[in-house]
N, CA, C, O and CB atoms as a CASP TS submission, in Angstrom:
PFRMAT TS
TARGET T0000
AUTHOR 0000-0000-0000
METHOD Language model
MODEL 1
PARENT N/A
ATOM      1  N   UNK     1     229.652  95.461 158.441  1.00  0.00           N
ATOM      2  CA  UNK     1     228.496  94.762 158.974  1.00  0.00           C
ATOM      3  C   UNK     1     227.984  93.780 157.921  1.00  0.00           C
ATOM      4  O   UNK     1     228.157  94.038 156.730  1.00  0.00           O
ATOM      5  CB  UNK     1     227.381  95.764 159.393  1.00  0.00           C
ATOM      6  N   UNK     2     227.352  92.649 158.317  1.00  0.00           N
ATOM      7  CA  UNK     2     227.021  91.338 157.243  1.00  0.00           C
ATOM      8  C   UNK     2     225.704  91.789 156.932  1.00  0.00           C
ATOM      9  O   UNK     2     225.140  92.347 157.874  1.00  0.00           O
ATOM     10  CB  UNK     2     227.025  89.584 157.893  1.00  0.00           C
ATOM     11  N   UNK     3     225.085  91.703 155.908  1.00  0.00           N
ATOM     12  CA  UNK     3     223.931  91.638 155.699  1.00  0.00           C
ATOM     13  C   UNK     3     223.488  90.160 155.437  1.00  0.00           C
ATOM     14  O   UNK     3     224.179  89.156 155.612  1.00  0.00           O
ATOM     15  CB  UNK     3     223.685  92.523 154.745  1.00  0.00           C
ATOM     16  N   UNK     4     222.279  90.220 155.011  1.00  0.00           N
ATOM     17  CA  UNK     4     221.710  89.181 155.163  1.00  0.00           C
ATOM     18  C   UNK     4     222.090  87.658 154.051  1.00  0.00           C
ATOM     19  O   UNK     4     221.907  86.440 154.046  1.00  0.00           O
ATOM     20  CB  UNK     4     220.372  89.750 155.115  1.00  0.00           C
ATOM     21  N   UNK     5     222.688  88.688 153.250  1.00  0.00           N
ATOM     22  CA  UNK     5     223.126  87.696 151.590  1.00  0.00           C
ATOM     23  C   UNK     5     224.570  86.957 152.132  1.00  0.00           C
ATOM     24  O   UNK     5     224.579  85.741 151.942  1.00  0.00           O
ATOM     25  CB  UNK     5     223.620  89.067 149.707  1.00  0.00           C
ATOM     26  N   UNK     6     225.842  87.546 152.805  1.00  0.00           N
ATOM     27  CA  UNK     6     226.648  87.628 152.954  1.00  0.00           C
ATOM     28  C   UNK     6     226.268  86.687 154.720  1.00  0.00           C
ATOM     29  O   UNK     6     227.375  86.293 155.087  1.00  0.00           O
ATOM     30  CB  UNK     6     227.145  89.047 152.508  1.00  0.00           C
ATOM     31  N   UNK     7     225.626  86.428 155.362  1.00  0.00           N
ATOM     32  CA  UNK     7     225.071  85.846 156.682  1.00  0.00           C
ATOM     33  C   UNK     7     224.797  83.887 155.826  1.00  0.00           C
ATOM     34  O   UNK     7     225.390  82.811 155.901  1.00  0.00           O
ATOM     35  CB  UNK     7     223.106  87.063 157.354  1.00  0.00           C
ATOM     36  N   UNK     8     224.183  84.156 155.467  1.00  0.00           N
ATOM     37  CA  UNK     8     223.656  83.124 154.313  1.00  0.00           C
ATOM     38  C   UNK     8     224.809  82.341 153.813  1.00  0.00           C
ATOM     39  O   UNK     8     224.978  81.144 154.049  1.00  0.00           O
ATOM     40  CB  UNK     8     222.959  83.890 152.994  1.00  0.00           C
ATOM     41  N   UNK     9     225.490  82.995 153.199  1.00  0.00           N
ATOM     42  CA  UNK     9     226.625  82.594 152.647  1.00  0.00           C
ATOM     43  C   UNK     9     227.256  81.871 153.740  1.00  0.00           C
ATOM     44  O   UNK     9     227.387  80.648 153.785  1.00  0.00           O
ATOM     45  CB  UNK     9     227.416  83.682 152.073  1.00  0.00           C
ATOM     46  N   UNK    10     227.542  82.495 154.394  1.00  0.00           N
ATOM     47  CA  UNK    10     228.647  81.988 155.755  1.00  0.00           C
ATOM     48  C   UNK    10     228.055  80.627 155.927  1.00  0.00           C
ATOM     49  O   UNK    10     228.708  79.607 155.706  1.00  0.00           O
ATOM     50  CB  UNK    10     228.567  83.016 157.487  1.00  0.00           C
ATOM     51  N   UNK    11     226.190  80.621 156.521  1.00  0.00           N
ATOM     52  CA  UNK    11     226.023  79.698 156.835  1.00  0.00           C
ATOM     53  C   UNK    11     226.149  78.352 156.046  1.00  0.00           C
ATOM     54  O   UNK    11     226.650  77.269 156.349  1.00  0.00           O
ATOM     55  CB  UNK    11     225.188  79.956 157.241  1.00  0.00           C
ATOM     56  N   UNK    12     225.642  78.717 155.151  1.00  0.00           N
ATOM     57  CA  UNK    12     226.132  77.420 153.914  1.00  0.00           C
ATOM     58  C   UNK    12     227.115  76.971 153.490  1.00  0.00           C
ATOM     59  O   UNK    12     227.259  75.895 152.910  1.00  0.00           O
ATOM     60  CB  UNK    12     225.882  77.513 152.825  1.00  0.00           C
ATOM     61  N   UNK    13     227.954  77.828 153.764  1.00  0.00           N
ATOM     62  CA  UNK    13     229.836  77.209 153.489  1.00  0.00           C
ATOM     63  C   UNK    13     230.029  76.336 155.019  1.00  0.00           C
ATOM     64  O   UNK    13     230.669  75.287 155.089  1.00  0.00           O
ATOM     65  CB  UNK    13     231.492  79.036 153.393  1.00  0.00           C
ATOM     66  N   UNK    14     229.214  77.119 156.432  1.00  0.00           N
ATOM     67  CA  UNK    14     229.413  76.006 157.474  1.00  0.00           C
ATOM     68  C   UNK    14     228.921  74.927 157.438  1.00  0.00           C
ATOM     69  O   UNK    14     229.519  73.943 157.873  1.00  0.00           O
ATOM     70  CB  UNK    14     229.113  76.250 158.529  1.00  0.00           C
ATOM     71  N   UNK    15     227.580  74.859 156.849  1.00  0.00           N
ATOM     72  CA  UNK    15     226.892  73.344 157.011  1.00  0.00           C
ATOM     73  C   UNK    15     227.648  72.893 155.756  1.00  0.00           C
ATOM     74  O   UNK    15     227.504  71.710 156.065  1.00  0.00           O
ATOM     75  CB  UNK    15     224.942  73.159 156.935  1.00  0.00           C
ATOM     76  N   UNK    16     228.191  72.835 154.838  1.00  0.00           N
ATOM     77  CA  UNK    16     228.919  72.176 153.984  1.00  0.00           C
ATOM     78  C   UNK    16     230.474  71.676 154.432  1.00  0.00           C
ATOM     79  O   UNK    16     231.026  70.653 154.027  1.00  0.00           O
ATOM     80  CB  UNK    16     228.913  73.037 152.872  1.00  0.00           C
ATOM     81  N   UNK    17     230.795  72.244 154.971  1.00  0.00           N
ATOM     82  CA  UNK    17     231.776  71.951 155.743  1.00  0.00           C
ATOM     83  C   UNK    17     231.857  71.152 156.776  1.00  0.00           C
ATOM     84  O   UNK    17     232.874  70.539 157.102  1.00  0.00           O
ATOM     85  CB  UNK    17     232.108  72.771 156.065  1.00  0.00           C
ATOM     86  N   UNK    18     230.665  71.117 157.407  1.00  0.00           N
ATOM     87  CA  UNK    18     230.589  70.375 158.880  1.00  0.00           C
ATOM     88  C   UNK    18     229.612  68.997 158.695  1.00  0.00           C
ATOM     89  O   UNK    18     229.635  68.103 159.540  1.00  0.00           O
ATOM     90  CB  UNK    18     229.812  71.544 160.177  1.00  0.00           C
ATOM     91  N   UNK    19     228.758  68.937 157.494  1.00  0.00           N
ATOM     92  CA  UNK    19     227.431  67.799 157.467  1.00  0.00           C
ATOM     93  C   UNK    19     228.074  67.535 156.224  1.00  0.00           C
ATOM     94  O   UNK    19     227.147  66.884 155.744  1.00  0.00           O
ATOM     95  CB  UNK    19     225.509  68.268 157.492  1.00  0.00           C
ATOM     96  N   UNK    20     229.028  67.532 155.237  1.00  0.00           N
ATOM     97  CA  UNK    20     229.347  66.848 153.735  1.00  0.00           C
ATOM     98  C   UNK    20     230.382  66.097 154.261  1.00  0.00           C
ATOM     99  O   UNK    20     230.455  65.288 153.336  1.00  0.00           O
ATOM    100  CB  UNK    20     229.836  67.870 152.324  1.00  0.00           C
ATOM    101  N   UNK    21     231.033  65.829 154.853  1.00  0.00           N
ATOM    102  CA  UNK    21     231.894  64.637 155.390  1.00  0.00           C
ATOM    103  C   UNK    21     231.195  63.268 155.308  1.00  0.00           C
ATOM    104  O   UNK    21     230.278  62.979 156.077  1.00  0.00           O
ATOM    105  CB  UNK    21     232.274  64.877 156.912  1.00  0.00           C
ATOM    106  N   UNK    22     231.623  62.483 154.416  1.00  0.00           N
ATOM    107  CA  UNK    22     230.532  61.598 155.082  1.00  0.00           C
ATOM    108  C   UNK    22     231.661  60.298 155.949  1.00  0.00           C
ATOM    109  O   UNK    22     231.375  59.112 155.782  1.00  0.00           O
ATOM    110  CB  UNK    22     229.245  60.809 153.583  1.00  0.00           C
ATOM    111  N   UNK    23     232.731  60.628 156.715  1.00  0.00           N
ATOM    112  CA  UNK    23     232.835  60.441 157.604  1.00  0.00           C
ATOM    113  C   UNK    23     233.361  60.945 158.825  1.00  0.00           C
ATOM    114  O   UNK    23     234.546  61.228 159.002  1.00  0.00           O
ATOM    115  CB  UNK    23     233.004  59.865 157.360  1.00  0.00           C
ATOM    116  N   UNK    24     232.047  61.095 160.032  1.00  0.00           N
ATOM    117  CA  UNK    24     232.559  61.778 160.877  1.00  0.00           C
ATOM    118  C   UNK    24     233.994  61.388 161.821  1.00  0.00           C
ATOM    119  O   UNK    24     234.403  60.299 162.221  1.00  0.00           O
ATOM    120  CB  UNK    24     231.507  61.952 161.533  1.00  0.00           C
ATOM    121  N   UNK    25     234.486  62.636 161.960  1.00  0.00           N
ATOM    122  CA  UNK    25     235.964  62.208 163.239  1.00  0.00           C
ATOM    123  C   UNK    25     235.276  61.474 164.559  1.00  0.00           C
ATOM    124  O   UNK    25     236.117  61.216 165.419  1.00  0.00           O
ATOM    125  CB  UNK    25     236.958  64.013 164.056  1.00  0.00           C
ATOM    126  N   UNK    26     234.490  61.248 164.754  1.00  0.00           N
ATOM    127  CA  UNK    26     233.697  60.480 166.146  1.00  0.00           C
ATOM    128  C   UNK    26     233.685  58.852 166.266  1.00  0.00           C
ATOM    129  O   UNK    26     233.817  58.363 165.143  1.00  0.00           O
ATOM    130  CB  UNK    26     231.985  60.879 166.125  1.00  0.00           C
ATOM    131  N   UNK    27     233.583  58.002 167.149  1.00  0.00           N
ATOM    132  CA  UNK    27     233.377  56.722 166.812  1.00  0.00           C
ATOM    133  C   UNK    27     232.021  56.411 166.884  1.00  0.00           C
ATOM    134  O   UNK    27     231.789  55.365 167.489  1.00  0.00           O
ATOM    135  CB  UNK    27     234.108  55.887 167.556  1.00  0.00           C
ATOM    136  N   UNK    28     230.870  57.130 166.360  1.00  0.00           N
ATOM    137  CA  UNK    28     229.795  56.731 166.351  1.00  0.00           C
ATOM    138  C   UNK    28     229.446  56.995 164.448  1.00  0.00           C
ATOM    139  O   UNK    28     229.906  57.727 163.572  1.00  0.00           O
ATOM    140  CB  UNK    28     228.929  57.552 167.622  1.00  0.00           C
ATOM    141  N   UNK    29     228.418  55.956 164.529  1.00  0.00           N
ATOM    142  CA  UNK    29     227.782  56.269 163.293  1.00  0.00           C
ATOM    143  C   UNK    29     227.239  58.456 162.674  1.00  0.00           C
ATOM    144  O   UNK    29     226.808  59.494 163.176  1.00  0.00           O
ATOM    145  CB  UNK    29     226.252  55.102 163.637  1.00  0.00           C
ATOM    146  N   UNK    30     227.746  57.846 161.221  1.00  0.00           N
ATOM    147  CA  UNK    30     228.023  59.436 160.902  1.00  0.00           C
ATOM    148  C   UNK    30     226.808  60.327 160.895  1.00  0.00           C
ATOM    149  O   UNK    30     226.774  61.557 160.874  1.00  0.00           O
ATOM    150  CB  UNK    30     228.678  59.631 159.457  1.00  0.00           C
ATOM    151  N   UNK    31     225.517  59.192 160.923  1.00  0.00           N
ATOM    152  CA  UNK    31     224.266  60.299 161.733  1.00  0.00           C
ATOM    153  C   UNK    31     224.342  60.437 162.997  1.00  0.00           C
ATOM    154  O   UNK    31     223.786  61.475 163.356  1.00  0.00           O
ATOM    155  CB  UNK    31     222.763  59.894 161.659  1.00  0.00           C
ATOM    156  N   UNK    32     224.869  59.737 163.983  1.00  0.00           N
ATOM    157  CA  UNK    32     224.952  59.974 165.272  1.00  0.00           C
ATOM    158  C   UNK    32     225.598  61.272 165.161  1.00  0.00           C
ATOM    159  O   UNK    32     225.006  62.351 165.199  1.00  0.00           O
ATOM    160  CB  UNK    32     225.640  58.915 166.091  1.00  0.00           C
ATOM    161  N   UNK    33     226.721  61.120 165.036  1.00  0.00           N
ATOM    162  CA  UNK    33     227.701  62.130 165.169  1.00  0.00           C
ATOM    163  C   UNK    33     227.332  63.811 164.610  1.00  0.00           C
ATOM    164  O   UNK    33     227.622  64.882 165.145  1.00  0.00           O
ATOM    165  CB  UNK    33     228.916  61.504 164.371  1.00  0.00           C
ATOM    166  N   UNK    34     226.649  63.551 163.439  1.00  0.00           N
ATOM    167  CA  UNK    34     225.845  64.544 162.604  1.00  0.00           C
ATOM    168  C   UNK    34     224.894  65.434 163.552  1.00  0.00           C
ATOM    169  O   UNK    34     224.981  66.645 163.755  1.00  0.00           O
ATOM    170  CB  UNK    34     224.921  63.720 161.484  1.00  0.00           C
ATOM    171  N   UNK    35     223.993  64.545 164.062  1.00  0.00           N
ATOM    172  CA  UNK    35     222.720  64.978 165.178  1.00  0.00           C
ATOM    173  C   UNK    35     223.477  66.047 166.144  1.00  0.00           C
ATOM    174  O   UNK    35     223.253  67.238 166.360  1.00  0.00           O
ATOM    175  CB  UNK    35     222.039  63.437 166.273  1.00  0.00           C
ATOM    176  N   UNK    36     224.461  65.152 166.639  1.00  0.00           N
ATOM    177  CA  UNK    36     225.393  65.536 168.069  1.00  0.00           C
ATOM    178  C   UNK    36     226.102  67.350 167.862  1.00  0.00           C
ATOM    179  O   UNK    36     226.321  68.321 168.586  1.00  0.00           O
ATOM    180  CB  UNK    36     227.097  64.069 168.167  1.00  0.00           C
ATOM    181  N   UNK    37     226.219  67.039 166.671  1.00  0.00           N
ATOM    182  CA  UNK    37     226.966  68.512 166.569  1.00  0.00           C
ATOM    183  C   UNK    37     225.830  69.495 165.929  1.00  0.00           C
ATOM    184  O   UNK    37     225.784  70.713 166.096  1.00  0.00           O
ATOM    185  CB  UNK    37     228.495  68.471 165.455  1.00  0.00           C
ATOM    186  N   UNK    38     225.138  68.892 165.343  1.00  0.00           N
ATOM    187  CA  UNK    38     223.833  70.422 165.285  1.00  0.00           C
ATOM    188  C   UNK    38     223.320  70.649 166.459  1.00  0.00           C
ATOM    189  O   UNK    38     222.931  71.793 166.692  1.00  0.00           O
ATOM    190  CB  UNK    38     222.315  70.257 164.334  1.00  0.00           C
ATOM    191  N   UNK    39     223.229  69.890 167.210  1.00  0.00           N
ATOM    192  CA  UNK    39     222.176  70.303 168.653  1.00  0.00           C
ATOM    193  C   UNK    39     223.737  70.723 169.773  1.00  0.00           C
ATOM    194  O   UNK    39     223.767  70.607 170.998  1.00  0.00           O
ATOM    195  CB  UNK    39     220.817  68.310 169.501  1.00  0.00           C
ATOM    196  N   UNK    40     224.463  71.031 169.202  1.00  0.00           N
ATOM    197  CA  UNK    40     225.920  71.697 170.187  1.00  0.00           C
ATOM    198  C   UNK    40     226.062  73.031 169.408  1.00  0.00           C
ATOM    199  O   UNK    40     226.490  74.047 169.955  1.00  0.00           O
ATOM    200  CB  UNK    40     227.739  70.611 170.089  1.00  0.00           C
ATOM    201  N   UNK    41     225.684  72.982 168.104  1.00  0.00           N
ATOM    202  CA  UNK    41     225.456  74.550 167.793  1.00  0.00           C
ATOM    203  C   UNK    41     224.370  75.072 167.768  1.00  0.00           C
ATOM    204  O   UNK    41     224.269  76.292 167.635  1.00  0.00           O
ATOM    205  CB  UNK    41     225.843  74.965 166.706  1.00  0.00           C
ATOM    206  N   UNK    42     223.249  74.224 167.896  1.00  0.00           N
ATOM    207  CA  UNK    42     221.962  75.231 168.480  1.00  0.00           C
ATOM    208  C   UNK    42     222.258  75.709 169.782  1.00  0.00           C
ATOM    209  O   UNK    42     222.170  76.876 170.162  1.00  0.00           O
ATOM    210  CB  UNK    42     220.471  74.467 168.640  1.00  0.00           C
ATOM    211  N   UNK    43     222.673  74.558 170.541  1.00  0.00           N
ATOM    212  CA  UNK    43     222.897  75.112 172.065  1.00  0.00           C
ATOM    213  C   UNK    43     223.477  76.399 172.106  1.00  0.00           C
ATOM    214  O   UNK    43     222.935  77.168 172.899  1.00  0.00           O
ATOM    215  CB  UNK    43     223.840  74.221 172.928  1.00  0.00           C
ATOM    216  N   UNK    44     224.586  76.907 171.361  1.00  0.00           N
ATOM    217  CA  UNK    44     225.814  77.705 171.499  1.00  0.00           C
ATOM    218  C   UNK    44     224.940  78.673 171.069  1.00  0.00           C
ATOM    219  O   UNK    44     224.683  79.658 171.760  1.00  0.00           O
ATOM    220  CB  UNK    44     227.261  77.399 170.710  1.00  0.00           C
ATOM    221  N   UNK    45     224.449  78.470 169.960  1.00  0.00           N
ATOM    222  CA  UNK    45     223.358  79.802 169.123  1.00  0.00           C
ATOM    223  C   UNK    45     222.317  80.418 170.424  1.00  0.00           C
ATOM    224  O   UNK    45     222.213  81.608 170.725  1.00  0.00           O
ATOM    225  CB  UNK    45     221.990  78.889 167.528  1.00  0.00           C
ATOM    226  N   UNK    46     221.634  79.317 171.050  1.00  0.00           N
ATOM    227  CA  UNK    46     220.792  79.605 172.206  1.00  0.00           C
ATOM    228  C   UNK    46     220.960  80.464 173.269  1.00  0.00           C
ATOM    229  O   UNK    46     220.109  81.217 173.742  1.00  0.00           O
ATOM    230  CB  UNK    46     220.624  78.668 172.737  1.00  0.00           C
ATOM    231  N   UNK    47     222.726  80.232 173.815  1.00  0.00           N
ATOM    232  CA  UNK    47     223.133  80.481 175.007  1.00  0.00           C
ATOM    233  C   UNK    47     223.464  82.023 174.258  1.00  0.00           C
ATOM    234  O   UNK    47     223.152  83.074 174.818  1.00  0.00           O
ATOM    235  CB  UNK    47     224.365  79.380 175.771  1.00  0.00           C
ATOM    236  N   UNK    48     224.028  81.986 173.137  1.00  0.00           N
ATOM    237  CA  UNK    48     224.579  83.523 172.179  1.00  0.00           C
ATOM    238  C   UNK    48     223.365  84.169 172.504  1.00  0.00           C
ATOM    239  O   UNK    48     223.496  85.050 173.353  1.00  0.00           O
ATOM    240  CB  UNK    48     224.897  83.474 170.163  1.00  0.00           C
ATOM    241  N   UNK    49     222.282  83.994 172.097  1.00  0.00           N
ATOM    242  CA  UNK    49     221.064  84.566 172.003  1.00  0.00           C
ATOM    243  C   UNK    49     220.233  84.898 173.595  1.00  0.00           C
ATOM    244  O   UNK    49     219.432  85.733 174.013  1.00  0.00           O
ATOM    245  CB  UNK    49     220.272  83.537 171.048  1.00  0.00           C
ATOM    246  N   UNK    50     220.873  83.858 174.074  1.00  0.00           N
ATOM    247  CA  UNK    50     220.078  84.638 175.721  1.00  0.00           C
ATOM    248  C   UNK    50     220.814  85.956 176.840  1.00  0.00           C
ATOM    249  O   UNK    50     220.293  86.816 177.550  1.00  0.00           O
ATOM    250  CB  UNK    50     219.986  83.143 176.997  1.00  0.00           C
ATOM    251  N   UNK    51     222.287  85.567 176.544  1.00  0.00           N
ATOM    252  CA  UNK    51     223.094  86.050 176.877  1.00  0.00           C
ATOM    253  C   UNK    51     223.024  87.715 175.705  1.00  0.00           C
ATOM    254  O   UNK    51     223.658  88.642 176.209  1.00  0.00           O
ATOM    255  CB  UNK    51     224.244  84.887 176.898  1.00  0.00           C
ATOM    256  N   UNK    52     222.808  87.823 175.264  1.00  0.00           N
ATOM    257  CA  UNK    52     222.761  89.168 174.214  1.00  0.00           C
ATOM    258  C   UNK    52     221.245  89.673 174.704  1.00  0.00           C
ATOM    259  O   UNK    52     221.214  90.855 175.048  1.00  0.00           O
ATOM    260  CB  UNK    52     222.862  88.718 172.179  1.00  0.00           C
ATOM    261  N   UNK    53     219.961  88.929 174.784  1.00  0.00           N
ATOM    262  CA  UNK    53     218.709  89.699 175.760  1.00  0.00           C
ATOM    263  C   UNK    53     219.309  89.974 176.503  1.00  0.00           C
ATOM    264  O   UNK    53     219.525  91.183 176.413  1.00  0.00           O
ATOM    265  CB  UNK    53     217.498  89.105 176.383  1.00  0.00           C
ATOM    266  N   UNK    54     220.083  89.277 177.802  1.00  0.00           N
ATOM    267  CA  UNK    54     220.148  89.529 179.399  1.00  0.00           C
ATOM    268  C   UNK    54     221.032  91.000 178.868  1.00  0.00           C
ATOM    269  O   UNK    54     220.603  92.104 179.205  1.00  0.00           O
ATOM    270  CB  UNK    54     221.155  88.033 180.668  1.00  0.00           C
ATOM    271  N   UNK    55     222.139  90.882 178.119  1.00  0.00           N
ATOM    272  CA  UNK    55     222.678  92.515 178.379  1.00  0.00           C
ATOM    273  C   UNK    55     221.819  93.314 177.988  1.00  0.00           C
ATOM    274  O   UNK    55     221.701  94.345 178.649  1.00  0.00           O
ATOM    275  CB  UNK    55     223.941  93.018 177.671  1.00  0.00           C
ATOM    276  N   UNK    56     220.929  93.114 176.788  1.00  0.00           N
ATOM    277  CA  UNK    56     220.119  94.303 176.348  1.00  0.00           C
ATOM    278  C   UNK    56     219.330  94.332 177.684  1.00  0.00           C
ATOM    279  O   UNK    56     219.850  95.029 178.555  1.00  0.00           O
ATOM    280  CB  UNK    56     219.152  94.128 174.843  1.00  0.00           C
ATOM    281  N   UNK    57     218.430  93.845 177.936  1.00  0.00           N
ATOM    282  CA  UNK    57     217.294  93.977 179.598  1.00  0.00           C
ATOM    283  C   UNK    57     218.383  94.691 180.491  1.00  0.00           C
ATOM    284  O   UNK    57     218.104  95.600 181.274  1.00  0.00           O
ATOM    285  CB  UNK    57     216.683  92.021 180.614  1.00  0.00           C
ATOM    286  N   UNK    58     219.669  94.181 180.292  1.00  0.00           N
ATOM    287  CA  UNK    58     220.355  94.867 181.637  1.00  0.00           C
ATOM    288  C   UNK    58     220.838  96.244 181.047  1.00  0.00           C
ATOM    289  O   UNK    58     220.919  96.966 182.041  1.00  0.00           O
ATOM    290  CB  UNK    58     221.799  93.897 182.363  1.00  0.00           C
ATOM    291  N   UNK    59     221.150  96.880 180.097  1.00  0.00           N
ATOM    292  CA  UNK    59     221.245  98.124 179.922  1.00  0.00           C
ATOM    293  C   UNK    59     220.390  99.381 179.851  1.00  0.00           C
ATOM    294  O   UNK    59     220.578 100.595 179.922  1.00  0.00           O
ATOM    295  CB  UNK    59     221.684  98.061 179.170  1.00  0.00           C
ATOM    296  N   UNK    60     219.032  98.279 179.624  1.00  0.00           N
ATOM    297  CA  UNK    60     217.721  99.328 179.951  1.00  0.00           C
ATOM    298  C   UNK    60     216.994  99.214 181.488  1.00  0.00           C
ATOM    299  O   UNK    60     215.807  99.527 181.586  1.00  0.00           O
ATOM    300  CB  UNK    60     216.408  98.949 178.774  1.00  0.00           C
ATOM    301  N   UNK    61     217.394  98.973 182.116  1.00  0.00           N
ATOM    302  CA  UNK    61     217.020  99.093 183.419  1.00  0.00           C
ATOM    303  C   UNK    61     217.619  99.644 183.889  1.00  0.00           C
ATOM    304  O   UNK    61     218.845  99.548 183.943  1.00  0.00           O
ATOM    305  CB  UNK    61     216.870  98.307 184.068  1.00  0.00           C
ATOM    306  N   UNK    62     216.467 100.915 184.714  1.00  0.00           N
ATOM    307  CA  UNK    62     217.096 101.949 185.237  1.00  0.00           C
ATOM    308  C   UNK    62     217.927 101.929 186.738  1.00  0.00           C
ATOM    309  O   UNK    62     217.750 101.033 187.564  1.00  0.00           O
ATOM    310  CB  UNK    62     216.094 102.843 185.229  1.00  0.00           C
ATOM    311  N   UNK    63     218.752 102.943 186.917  1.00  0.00           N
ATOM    312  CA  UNK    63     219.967 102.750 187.629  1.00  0.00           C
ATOM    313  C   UNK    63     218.564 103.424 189.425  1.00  0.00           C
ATOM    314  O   UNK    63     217.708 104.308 189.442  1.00  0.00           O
ATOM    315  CB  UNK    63     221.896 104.129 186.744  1.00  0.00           C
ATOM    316  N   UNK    64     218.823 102.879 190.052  1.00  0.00           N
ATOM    317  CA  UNK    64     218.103 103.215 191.497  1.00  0.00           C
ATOM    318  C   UNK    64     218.684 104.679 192.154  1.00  0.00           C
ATOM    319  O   UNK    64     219.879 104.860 192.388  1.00  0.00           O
ATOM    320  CB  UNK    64     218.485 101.850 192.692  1.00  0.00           C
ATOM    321  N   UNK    65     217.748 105.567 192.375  1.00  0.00           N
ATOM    322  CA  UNK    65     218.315 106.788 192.757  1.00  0.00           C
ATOM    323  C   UNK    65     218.136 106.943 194.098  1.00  0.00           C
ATOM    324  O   UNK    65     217.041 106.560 194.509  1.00  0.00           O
ATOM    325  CB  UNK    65     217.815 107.881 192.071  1.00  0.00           C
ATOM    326  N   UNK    66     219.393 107.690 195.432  1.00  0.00           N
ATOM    327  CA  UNK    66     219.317 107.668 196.132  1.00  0.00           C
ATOM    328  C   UNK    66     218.443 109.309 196.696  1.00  0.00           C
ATOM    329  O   UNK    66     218.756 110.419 196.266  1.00  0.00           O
ATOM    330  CB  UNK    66     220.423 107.099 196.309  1.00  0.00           C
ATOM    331  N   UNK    67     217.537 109.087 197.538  1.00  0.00           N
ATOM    332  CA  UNK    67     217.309 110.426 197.802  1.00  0.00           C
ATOM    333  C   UNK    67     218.454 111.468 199.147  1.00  0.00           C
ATOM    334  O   UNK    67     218.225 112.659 199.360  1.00  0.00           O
ATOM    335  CB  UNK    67     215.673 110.268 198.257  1.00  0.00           C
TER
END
């Protein structure tokens, strides 16, 4: 399991990896392109994060009993 030092890490080797280019593979200017892909991994982070509530809400809701 990651803790929080080792979470950190990860993330900073990604944004170094993905925002130190200073030229992006895109044909737009390399802040365009820059913008474009943080707000495609917030999205992804977002959808990760709603999708992980909906199962938790859906595993605690109770099952309907028939009489």
């Amino acid at each position: 399991m990651l803790d929080r030092g080792s979470s950190g890490r990860c993330l900073r080797d990604i944004q170094r990896a993905v925002f130190a280019r200073s030229i992006a593979p895109a044909p737009w200017p390399a802040t365009t392109a820059r913008l474009l892909l943080a707000l495609v991994i917030i999205a992804g982070a977002g959808a990760v994060a709603a999708g992980a509530l909906r199962l938790h809400s859906a595993s605690r809701t109770p099952t309907p009993s028939h009489p």
